[in-house]
C-alpha atoms as a printed R data frame, in Angstrom:
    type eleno elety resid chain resno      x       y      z
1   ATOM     1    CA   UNK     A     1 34.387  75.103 39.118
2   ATOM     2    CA   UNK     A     2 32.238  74.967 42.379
3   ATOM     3    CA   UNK     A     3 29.073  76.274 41.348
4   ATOM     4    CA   UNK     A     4 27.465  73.053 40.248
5   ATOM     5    CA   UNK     A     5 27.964  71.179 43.205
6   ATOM     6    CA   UNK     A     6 26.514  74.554 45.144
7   ATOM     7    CA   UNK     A     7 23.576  74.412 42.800
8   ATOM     8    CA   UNK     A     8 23.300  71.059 43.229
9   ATOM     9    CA   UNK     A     9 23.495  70.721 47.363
10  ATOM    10    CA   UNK     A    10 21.063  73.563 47.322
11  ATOM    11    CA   UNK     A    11 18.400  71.607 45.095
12  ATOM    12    CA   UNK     A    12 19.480  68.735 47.734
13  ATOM    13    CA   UNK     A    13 21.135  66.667 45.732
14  ATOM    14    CA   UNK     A    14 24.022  64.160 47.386
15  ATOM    15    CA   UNK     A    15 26.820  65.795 45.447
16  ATOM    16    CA   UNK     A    16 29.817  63.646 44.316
17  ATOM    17    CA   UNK     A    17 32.652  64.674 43.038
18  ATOM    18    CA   UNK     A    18 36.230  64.452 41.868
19  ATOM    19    CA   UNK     A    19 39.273  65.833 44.253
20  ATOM    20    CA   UNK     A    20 40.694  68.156 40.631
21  ATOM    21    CA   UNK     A    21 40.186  72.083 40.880
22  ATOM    22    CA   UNK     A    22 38.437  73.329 43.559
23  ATOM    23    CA   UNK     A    23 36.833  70.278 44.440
24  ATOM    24    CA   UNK     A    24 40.025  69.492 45.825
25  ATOM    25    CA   UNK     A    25 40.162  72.087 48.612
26  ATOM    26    CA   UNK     A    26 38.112  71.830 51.562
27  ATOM    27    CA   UNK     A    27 37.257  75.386 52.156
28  ATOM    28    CA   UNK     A    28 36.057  75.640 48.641
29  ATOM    29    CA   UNK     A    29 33.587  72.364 48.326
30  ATOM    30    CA   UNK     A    30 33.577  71.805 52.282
31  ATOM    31    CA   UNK     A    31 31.298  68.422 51.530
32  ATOM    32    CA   UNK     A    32 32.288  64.946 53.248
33  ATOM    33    CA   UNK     A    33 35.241  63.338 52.414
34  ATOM    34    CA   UNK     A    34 33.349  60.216 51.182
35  ATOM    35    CA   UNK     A    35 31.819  61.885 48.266
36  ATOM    36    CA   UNK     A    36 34.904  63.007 46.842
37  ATOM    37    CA   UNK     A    37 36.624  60.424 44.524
38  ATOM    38    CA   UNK     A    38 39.933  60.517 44.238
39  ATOM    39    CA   UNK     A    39 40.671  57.729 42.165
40  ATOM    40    CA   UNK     A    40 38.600  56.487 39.162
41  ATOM    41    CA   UNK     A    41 37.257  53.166 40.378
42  ATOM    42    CA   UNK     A    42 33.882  51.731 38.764
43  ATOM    43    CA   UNK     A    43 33.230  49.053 41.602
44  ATOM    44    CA   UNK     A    44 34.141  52.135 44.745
45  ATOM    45    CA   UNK     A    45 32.020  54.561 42.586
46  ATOM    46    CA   UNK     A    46 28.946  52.008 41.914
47  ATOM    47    CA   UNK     A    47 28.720  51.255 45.775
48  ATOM    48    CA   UNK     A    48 28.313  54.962 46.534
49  ATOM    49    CA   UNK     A    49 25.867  55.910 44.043
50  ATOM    50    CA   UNK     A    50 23.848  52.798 45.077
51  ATOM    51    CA   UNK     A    51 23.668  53.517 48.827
52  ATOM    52    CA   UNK     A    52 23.250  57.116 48.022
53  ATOM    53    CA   UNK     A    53 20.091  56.225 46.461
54  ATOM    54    CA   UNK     A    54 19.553  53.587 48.931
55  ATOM    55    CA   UNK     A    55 19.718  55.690 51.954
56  ATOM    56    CA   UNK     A    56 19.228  59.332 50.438
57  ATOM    57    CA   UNK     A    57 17.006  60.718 53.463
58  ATOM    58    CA   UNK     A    58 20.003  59.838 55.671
59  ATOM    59    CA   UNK     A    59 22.844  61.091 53.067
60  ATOM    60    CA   UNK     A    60 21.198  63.864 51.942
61  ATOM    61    CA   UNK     A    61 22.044  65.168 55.916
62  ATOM    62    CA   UNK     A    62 24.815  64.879 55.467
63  ATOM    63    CA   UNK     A    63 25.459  67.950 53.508
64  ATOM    64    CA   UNK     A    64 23.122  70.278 55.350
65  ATOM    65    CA   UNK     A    65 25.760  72.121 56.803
66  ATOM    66    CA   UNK     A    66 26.925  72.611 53.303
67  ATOM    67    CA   UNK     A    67 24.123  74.348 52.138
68  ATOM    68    CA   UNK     A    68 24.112  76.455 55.261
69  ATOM    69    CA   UNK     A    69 27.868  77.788 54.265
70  ATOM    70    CA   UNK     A    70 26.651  77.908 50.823
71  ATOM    71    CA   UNK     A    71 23.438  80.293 52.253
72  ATOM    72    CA   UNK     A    72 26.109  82.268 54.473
73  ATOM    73    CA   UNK     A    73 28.459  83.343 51.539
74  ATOM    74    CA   UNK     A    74 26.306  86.343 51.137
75  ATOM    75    CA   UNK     A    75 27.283  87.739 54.686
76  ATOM    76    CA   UNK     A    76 30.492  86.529 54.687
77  ATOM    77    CA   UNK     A    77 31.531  88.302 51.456
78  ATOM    78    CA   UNK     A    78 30.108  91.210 52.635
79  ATOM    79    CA   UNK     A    79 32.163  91.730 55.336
80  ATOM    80    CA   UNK     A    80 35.440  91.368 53.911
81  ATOM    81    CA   UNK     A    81 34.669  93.813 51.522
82  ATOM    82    CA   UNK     A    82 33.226  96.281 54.406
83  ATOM    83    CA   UNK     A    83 36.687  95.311 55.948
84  ATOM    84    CA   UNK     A    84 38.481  95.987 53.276
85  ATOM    85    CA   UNK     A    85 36.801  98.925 52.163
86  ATOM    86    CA   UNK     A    86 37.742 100.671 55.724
87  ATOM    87    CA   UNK     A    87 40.927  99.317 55.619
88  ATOM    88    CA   UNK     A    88 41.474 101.289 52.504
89  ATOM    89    CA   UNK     A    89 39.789 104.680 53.826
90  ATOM    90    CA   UNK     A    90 41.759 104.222 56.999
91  ATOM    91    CA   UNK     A    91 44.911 104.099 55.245
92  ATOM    92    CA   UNK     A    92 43.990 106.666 52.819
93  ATOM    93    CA   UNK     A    93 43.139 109.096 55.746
94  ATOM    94    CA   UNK     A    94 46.379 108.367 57.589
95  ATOM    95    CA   UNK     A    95 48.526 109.150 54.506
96  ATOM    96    CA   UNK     A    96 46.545 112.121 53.606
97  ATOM    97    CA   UNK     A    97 47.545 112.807 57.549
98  ATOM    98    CA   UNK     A    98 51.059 112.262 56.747
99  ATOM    99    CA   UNK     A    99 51.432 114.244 53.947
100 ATOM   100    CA   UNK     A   100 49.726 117.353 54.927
101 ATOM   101    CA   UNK     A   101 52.501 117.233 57.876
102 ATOM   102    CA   UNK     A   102 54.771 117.711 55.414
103 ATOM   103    CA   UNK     A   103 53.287 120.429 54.011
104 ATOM   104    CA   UNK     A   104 53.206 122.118 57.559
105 ATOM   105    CA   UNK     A   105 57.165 121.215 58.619
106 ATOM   106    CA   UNK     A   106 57.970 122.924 55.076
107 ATOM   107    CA   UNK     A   107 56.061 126.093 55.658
108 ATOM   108    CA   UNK     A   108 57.729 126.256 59.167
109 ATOM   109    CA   UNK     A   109 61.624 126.065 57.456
């Protein structure tokens, strides 16, 4: 589930989060490595929140580029369905082609 830490980036928030689900791939919550937790540890976990808050104009930076992916989704989606929509016609068109050649070669026998 990535659309909390996308809501959350966008109200810039320092989002931290676990390395489970989606969190765990890169080109699904593309944050910093540092604010994903991969192992449950109190101590590791209370030193982050604290400097997050600590230094939050600095962190929250940090995930600017984030929240432009995040804002570039839009476009991005768009054209892979524009993509894939021509894809589709194109080969829709070129077995339409096909097929009304073999119409033709069996008028000609």
């Amino acid at each position: 589930m990535d659309r909390l830490p996308r809501e959350a980036a966008l109200a810039n928030c320092l989002v931290i989060t676990n390395t489970s689900g989606a969190a765990k791939h890169k080109e699904d919550v593309p944050i910093p490595g540092q604010y994903k937790i991969s192992k449950f540890d109190v101590d590791a976990i209370h030193r982050l929140l604290k400097s997050c808050l600590e230094d939050y104009e600095k962190r929250v930076k940090d995930f600017d580029s984030y929240r432009e992916w995040i804002h570039g989704q839009e476009e991005r989606m768009r054209l892979c369905v524009d993509t894939f929509v021509k894809r589709v016609v194109s080969e829709r068109e070129e077995k339409k082609g096909e097929d009304q050649k073999k119409i033709h070669r069996s008028y000609e026998k």
